[in-house]
C-alpha positions as CSV (number, residue, x, y, z in Angstrom):
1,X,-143.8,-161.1,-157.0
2,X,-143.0,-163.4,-154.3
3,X,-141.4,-162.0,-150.6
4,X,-138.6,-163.7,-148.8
5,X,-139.9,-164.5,-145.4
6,X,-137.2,-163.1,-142.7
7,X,-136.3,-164.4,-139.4
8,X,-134.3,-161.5,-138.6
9,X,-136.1,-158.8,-136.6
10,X,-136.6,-155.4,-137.5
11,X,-134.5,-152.9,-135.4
12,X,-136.5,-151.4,-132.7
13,X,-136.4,-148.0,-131.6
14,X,-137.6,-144.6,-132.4
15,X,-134.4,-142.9,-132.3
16,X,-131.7,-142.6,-135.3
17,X,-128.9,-142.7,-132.2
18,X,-130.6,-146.2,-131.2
19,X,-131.5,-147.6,-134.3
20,X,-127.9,-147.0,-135.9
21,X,-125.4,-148.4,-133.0
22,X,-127.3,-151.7,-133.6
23,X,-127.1,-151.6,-137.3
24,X,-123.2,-150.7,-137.3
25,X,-123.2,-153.7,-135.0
26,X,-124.5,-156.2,-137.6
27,X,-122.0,-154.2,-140.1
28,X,-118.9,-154.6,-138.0
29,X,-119.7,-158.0,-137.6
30,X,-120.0,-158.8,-141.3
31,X,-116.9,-156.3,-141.8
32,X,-114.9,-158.4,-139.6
33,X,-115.1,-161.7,-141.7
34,X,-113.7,-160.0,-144.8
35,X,-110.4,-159.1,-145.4
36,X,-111.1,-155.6,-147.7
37,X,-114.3,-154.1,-148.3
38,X,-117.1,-155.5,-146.2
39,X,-119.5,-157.9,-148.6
40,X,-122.0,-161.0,-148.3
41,X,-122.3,-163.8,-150.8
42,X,-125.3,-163.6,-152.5
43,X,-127.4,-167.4,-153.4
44,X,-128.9,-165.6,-156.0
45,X,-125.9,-164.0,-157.7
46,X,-124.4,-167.6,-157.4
47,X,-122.4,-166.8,-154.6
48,X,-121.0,-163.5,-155.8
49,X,-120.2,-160.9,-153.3
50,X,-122.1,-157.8,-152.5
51,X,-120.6,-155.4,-151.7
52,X,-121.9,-153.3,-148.6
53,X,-120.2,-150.0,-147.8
54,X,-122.4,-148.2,-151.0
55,X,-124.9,-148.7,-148.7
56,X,-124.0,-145.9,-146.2
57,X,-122.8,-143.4,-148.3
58,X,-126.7,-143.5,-150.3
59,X,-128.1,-143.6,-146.5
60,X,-125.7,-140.2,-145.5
61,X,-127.6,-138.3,-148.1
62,X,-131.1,-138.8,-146.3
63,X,-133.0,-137.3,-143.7
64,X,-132.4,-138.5,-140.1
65,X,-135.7,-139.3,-140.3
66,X,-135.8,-141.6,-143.5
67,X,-132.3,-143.0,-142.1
68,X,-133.8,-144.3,-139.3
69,X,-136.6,-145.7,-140.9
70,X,-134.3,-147.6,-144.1
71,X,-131.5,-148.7,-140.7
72,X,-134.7,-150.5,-138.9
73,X,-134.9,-153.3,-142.0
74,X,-130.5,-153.4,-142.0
75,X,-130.8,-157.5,-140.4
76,X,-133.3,-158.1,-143.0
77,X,-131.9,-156.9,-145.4
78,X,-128.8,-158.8,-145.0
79,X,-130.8,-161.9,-144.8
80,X,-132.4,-161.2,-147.9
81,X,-129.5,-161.1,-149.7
82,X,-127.5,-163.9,-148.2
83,X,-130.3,-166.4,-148.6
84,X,-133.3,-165.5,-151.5
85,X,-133.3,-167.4,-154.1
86,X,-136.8,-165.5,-155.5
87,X,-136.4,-163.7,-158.9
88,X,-136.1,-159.9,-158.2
89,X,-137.5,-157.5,-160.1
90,X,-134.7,-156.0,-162.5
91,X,-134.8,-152.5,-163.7
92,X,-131.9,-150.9,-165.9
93,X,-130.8,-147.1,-164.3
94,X,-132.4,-144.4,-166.3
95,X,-129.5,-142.0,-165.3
96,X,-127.0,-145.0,-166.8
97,X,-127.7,-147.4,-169.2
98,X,-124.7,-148.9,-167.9
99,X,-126.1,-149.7,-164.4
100,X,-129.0,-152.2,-163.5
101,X,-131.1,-152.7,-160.6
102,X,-132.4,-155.6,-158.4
103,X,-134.9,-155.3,-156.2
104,X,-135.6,-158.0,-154.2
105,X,-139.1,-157.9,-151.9
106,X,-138.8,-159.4,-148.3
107,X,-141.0,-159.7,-145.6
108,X,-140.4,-159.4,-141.7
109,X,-143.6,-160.3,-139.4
110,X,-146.4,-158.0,-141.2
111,X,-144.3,-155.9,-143.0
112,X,-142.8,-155.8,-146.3
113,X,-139.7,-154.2,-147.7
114,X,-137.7,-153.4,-150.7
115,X,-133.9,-154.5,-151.1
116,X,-132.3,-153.0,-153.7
117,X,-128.5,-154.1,-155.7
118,X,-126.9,-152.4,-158.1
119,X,-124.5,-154.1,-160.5
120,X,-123.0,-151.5,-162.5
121,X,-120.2,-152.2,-166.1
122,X,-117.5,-154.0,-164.2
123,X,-120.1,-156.4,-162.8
124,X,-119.6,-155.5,-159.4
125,X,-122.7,-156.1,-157.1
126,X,-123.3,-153.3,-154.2
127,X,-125.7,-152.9,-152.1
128,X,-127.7,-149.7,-152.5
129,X,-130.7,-149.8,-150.1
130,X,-133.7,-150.7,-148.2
131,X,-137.0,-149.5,-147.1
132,X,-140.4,-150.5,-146.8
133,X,-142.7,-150.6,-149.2
C-alpha cells in the first residue's frame, strides 16, 4: 500500500460551522470551472472526470460529528484524486455487483486517510468519501 503525500492542509477547526464554510469554498471553486456537475480529472482514471456532488449527499447522512471530521481531509482529498498515480485498492460493492470501489490512501503531515470512488455500470466515476484511517 503506498500513501500519496499531500501538500494541501487539513481544515482546521473544531467546529462543523467552521470546518464546512471552508470546504464549500474549495467546492465552489472547483464548481465554478465546470460547466454542469462539478468534477476533477483524475491522472489515475486517465483523465476521466470524477464526479463530486455524490460526495455531499453520503456526508448529509452522518453525524455532525463524523461530518466534521471526513470535511477536515476535503483539500486532500481533492489532491489525491487530481494527482495519484499509486494503485488503489479496488473492492467490488457487496450490496451491488454492479458497483466497484477505489480507495486510494493519502497522507497529509502525520496523518493518513482514505479516499474513496465509486464507478458504478455506466462507468461513471463519483466521488464517495474521505476519512482517516
Amino acid at each position: 500500500m503506498q500513501a500519496w503525500k499531500v501538500k494541501a492542509p487539513i481544515i482546521p477547526g473544531k467546529s462543523y460551522k467552521s470546518v464546512n464554510k471552508i470546504a464549500r469554498a474549495l467546492f465552489h471553486e472547483v464548481e465554478r470551472k465546470t460547466k454542469r456537475k462539478a468534477y476533477i480529472r483524475s491522472k489515475y482514471f486517465d483523465k476521466q472526470k470524477v464526479f463530486l456532488s455524490f460526495f455531499w449527499d453520503h456526508l448529509a447522512g452522518k453525524r455532525p460529528r463524523d461530518r466534521t471530521r471526513r470535511l477536515k481531509y476535503f483539500g486532500c482529498a481533492l489532491e489525491v484524486i487530481r494527482d495519484s498515480q499509486f494503485d488503489p485498492d479496488v473492492a467490488t460493492n457487496p450490496n451491488n455487483k454492479l458497483e466497484t470501489f477505489y480507495r486510494f490512501h493519502g497522507q497529509a503531515a502525520e496523518n493518513m486517510f482514505v479516499v474513496q470512488i465509486k464507478k458504478d455500470k455506466s462507468e461513471a466515476l463519483e466521488f464517495m468519501s474521505v476519512f482517516p484511517k
